[in-house]
N, C-alpha and C positions, 0 to 999 in steps of 0.2 A: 501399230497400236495393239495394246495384249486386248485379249478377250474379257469382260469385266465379270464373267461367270465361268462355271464349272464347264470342261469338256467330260462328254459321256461316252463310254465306245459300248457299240452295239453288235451283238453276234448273233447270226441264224442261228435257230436251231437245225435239226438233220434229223432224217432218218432212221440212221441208227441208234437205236437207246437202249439202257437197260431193261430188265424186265421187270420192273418192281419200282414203286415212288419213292424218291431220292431227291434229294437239294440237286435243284434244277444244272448247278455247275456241273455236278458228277451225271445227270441223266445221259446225255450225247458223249458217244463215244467214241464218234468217228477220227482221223487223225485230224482232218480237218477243222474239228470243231476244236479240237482239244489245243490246236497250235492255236488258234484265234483266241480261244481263251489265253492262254498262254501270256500274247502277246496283250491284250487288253488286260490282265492281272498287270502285268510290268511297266506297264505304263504309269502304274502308283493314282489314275483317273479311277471316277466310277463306272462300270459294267453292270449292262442289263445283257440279257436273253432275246430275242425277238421270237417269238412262240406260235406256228399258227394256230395253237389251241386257245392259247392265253394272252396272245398279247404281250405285253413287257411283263420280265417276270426277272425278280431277281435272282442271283447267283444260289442264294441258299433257302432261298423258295423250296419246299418242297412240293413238287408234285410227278404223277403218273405218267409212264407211258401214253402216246398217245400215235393216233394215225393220220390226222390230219396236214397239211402243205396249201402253202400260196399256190404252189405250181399247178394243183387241178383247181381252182377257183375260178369264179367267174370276177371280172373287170370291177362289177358294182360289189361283187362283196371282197376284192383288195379295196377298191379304194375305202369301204365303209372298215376294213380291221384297220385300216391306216392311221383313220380319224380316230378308231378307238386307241392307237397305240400313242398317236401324240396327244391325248386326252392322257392317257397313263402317264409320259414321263413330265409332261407339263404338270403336275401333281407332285409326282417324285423328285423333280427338278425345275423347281421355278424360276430361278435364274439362270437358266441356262444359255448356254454360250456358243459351244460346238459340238457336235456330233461326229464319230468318225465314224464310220459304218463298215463294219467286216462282214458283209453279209451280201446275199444276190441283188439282181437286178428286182424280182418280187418284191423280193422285204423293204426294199428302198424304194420302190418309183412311188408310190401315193404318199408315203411317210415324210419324206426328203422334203416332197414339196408343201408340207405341213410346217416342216419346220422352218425351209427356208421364209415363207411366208409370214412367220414370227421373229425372222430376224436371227436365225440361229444359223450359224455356218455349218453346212457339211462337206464332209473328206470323205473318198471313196477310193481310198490307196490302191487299194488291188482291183479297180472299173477294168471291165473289157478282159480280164486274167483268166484262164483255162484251170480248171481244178489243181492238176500239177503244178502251175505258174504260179497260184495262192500257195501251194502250200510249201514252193523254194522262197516266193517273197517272204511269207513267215518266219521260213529258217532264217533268213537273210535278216530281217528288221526286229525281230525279238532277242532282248538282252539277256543273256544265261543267268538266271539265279542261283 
């Protein structure tokens, strides 16, 4: 059975960004980030950001550097940006369908279970993958433009 709504793919953000506010695509500049984009543009689906600043943010969003990460947070406040992020794309995407998720175990474990609980499939292609490993699966699974 197809999906009877839209697949959305979702990318961490990172670390590394430029220095100045920029459409949220071009802020992260890591290869990491840059090949998960990549790969989520090619898909011809819609693309969000996951942001631990923002929340969902789209592609040409503009906003600012920032310093924030899931990975020093505490439990109650992922699960509480969780709620806010599947509050955001339940908005942006009401019909929604599937989720692939390019992104950590942070940015998915509260989110995931937000959507699965709405009924929304998730895919988590590269689970359990070592930074290197995401970034030859990439090479490997994205289509040359």
């Amino acid at each position: 059975m197809q999906p009877s709504g839209p697949t959305v793919y979702l990318v961490s953000c990172v670390s590394q960004k430029r220095g100045q506010a920029c459409a949220a695509r071009d802020l992260y500049v890591s290869d990491l980030f840059r090949k998960a984009r990549r790969h989520a543009e090619g898909s011809g689906c819609p693309w969000f950001i996951l942001s631990a600043e923002h929340g969902l943010v789209a592609p040409g969003q503009v906003i600012a550097p920032y310093e924030r990460t899931l990975n020093s947070m505490r439990a109650t406040d992922r699960r509480a940006w969780g709620e806010r992020v599947a509050a955001q794309l339940a908005e942006a995407i009401p019909s929604l369908s599937r989720v692939v998720f390019l992104a950590g175990k942070r940015y998915r474990e509260f989110l995931a279970r937000h959507l699965a609980s709405r009924g929304v499939a998730v895919s988590v292609p590269m689970d359990g993958l070592r930074i290197g490993e995401q970034l030859s699966w990439l090479g490997q699974h994205t289509p040359l433009t």
